[in-house]
C-alpha positions as CSV (number, residue, x, y, z in Angstrom):
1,X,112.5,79.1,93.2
2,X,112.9,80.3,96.8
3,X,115.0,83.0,98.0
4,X,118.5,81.6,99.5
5,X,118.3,84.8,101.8
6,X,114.5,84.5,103.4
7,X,113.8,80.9,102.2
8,X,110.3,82.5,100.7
9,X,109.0,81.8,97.1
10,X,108.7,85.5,96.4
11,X,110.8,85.6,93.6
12,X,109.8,88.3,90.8
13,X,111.4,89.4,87.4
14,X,112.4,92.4,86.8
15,X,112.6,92.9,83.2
16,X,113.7,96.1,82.4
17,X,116.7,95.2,84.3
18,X,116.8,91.7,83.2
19,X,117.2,90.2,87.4
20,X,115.6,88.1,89.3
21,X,114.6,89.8,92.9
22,X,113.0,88.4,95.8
23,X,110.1,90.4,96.6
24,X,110.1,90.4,100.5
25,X,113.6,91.6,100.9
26,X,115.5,92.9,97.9
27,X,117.9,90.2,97.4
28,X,119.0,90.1,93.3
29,X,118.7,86.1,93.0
30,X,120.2,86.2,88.8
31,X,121.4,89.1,87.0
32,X,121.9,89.4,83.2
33,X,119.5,87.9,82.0
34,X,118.9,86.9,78.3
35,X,116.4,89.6,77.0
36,X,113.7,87.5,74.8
37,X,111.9,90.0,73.5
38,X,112.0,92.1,69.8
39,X,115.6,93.1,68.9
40,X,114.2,96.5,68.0
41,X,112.3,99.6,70.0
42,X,108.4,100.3,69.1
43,X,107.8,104.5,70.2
44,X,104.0,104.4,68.6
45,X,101.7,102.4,67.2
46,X,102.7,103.2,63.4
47,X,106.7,102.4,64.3
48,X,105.5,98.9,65.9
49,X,103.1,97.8,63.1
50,X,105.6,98.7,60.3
51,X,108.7,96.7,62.0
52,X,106.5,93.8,63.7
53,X,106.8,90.6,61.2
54,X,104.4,88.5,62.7
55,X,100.8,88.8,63.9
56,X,100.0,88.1,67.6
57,X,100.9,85.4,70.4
58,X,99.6,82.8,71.2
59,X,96.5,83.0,73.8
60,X,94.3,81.2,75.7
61,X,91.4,84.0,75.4
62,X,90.2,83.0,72.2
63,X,88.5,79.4,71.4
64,X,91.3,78.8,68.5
65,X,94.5,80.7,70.9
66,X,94.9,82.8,68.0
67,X,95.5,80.2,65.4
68,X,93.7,81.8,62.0
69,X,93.9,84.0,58.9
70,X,93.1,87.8,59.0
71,X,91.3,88.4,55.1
72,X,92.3,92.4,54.4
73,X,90.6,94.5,51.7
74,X,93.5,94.7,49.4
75,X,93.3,96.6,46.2
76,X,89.8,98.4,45.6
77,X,88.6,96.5,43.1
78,X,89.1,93.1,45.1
79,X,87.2,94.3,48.3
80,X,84.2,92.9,47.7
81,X,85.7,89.6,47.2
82,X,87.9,89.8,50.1
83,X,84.7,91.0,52.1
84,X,82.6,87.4,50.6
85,X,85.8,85.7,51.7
86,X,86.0,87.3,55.2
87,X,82.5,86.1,55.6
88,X,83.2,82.4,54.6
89,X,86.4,82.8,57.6
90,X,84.2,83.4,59.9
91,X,81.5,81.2,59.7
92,X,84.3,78.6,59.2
93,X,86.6,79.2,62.2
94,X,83.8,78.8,64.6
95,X,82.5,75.2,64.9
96,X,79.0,74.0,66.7
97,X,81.4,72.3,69.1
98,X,83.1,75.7,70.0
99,X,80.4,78.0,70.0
100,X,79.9,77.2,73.6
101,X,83.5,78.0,74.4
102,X,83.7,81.5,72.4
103,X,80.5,82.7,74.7
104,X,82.5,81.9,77.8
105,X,85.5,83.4,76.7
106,X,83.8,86.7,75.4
107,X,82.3,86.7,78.9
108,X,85.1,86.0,80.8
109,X,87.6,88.1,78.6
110,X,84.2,91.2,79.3
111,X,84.3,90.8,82.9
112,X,88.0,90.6,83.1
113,X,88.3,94.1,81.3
114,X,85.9,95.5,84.2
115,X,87.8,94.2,87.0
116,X,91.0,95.7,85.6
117,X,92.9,92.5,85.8
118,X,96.3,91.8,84.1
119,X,96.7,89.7,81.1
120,X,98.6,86.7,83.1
121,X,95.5,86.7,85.2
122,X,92.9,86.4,82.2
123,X,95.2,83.9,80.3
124,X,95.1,81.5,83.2
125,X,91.2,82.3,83.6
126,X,90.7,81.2,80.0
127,X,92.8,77.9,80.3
128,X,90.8,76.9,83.1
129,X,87.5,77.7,81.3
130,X,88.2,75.8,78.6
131,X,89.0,73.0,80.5
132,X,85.7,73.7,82.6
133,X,83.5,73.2,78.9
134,X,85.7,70.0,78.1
135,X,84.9,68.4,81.2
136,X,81.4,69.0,81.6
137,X,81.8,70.8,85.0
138,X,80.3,73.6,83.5
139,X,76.6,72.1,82.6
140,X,73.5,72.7,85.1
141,X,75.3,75.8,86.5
142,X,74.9,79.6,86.0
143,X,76.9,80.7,83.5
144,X,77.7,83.9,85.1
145,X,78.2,82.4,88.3
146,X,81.0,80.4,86.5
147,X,82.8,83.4,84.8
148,X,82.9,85.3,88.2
149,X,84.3,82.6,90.4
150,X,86.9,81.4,87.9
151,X,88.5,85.3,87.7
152,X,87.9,85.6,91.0
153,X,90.2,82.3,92.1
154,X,92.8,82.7,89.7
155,X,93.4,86.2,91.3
156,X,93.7,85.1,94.5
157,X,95.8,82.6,93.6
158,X,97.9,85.7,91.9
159,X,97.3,87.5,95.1
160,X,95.7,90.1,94.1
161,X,93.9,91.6,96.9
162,X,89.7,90.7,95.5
163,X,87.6,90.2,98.1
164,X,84.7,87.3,98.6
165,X,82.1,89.5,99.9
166,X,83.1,92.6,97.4
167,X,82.9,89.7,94.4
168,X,80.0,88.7,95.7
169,X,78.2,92.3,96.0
170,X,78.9,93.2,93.0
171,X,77.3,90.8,90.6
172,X,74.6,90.0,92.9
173,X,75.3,86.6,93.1
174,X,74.3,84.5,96.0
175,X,76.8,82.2,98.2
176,X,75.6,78.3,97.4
177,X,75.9,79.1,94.0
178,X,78.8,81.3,93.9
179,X,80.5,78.5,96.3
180,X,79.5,75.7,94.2
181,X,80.9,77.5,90.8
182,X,84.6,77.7,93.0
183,X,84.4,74.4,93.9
184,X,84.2,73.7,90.5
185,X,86.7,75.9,89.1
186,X,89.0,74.7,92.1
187,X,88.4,70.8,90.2
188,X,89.8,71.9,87.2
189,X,92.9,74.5,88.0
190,X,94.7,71.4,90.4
191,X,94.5,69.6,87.3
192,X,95.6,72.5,85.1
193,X,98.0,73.9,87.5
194,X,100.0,71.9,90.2
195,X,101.1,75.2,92.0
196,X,97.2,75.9,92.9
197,X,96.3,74.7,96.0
198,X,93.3,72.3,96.5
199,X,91.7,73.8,99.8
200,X,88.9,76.3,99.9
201,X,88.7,78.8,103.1
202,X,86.8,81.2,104.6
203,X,88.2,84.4,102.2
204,X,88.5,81.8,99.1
205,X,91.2,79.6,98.4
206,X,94.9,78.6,101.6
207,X,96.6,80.7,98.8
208,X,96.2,84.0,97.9
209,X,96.9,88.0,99.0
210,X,98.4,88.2,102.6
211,X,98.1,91.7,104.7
212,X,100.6,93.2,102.6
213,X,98.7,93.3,99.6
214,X,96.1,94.6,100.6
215,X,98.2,98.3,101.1
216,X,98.5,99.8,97.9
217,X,94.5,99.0,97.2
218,X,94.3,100.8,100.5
219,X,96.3,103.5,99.7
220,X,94.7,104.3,96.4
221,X,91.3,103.7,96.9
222,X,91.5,106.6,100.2
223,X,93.7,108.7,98.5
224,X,96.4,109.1,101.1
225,X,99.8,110.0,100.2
226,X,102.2,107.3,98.8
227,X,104.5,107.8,101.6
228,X,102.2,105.8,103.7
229,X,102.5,102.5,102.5
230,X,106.0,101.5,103.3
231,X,105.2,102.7,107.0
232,X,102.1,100.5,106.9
233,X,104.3,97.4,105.6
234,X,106.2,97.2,108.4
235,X,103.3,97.4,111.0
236,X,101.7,94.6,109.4
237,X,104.9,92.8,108.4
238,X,105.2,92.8,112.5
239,X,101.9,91.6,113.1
240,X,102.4,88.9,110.2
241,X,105.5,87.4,111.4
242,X,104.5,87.5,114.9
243,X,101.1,85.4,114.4
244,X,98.9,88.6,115.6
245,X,97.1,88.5,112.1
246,X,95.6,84.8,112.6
247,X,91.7,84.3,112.4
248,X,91.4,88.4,111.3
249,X,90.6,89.2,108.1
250,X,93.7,90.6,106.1
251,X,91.5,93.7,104.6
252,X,90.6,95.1,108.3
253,X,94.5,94.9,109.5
254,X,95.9,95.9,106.9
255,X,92.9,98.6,107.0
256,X,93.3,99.6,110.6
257,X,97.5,99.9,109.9
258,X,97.2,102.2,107.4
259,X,94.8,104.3,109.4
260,X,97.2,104.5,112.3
261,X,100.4,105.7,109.5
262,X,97.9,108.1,108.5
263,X,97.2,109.4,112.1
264,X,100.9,109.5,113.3
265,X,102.1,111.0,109.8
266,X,99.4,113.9,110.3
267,X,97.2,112.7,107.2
268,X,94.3,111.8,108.8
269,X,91.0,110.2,107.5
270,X,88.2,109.4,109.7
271,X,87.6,105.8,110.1
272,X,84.0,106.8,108.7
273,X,86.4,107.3,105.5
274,X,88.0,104.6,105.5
275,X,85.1,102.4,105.8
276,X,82.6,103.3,103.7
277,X,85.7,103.3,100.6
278,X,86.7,99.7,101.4
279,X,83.4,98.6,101.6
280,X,83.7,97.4,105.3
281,X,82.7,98.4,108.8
282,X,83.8,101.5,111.1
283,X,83.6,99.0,114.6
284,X,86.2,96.3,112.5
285,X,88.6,99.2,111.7
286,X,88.0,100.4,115.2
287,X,88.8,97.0,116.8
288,X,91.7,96.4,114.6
289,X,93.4,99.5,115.6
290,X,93.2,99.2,119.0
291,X,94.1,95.4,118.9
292,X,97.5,97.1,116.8
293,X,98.1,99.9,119.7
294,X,97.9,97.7,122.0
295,X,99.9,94.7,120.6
296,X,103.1,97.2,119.4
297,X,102.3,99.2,122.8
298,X,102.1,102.5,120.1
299,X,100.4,105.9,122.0
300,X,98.4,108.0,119.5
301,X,97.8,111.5,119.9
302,X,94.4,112.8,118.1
């Protein structure tokens, strides 16, 4: 669905509201919208588990996507029986040919957990995963290496702002094999989903977080004030649209903008700061920001 006002595919949905919005600029695409969820309202975990009627969604992060019987104790005298027949379940519900696919997903659903990503984001890890077992693309390769590079493309293609070399850092996994596990994930996904793109890049995948994105992480992780982000949109919705972003990397510009907000707003952090809590170098924040000064012909005052 693109936006009849920008022409962009940025459209999100708002559900409290029940709208759809374009995310760039605002514009309310459909309003009243058919609410799908419970008819009722859940204000703790006692109210929601006495009016829920059914047991959980379906999901891609289990081997079975939820599909089996929960054995409960019951009455004293039958809880040793139930506990002989929760046994059986279990050994049941988990067949040779699965046991391969549960490890995966217990890894996958672990790692996920750690990186702090959203549920959409593991769902679509797991469907790929699977798919990854079924066609033998995952044989003769790390399995960690597999795990990693299958969260880390579907978040790009979410664009969520995760980072090659930060990915890369952290589990201590080197490039050929962390390059062949995404070209392996990136097999799978066009066949899983059409609206993943089929080309890998330098930062990952032609799709994925632009400059923008990037902002809030920024924001957060160097604890500035939330007033800076919107100021720091602009500057690198400028730079964006005029084609002064190409062949940079999105982290340093969007980086070096929300250094110079910080400095013209009277919230400063040295670019020492800066760098060592996004994991990147003083000299590309330093080159960035004078490449912005100079583009948007901006004098700073320090």
């Amino acid at each position: 669905m693109k936006c009849p006002s920008c022409g962009k595919e940025e459209i999100v949905f708002d559900p409290v509201r029940g709208t759809y919005v374009c995310r760039d600029d605002g514009t309310v695409i459909e309003d009243m919208m058919i609410d799908q969820g419970p008819e009722w309202r859940e204000f703790d975990s006692a109210d929601r588990n006495k009016k829920r009627r059914v047991g959980p969604g379906v999901t891609e992060r289990v081997h079975d996507k939820g599909f089996m019987t929960i054995i409960g104790g019951g009455r004293v005298k039958d809880r040793i029986r139930a506990r002989k027949l929760q046994i059986m379940q279990s050994k049941s519900r988990v067949t040779s040919k699965e046991k391969k696919s549960v490890t995966y997903l217990h890894e996958l659903n672990s790692e996920a957990a750690k990186l702090n990503l959203p549920n959409y984001v593991k769902e679509d890890a797991a469907a790929i995963m699977k798919k990854l077992i079924v066609s033998g693309l995952a044989r003769r390769i790390d399995k960690y290496a597999l795990v990693v590079a299958t969260l880390y493309y579907v978040a790009r293609q979410h664009r969520l702002p995760i980072q090659y070399q930060e990915i890369k850092a952290k589990y201590g996994i080197n490039s050929s094999l962390l390059w062949d596990a995404i070209e392996r994930v990136q097999m799978v996904a066009k066949s899983t989903s059409p609206s993943y793109p089929g080309v890998i890049g330098a930062e990952g995948t032609t799709k994925g977080p632009s400059p923008l994105d990037y902002i809030t992480m920024i924001q957060n992780k160097t604890e500035l004030p939330a007033l800076i982000v919107p100021k720091s949109a602009e500057i690198v919705d400028i730079l964006y649209k005029h084609g002064l972003t190409s062949g940079k990397g999105y982290l340093s510009i969007a980086a070096a903008s929300v250094y110079l907000v910080s400095a013209l707003l009277d919230h400063k952090k040295t670019q020492k700061e800066m760098a060592e809590a996004l994991n990147i170098t003083e000299v590309t924040i330093r080159n960035r920001y004078k490449e912005i000064v100079d583009a948007l012909d901006i004098e700073v005052y320090l």
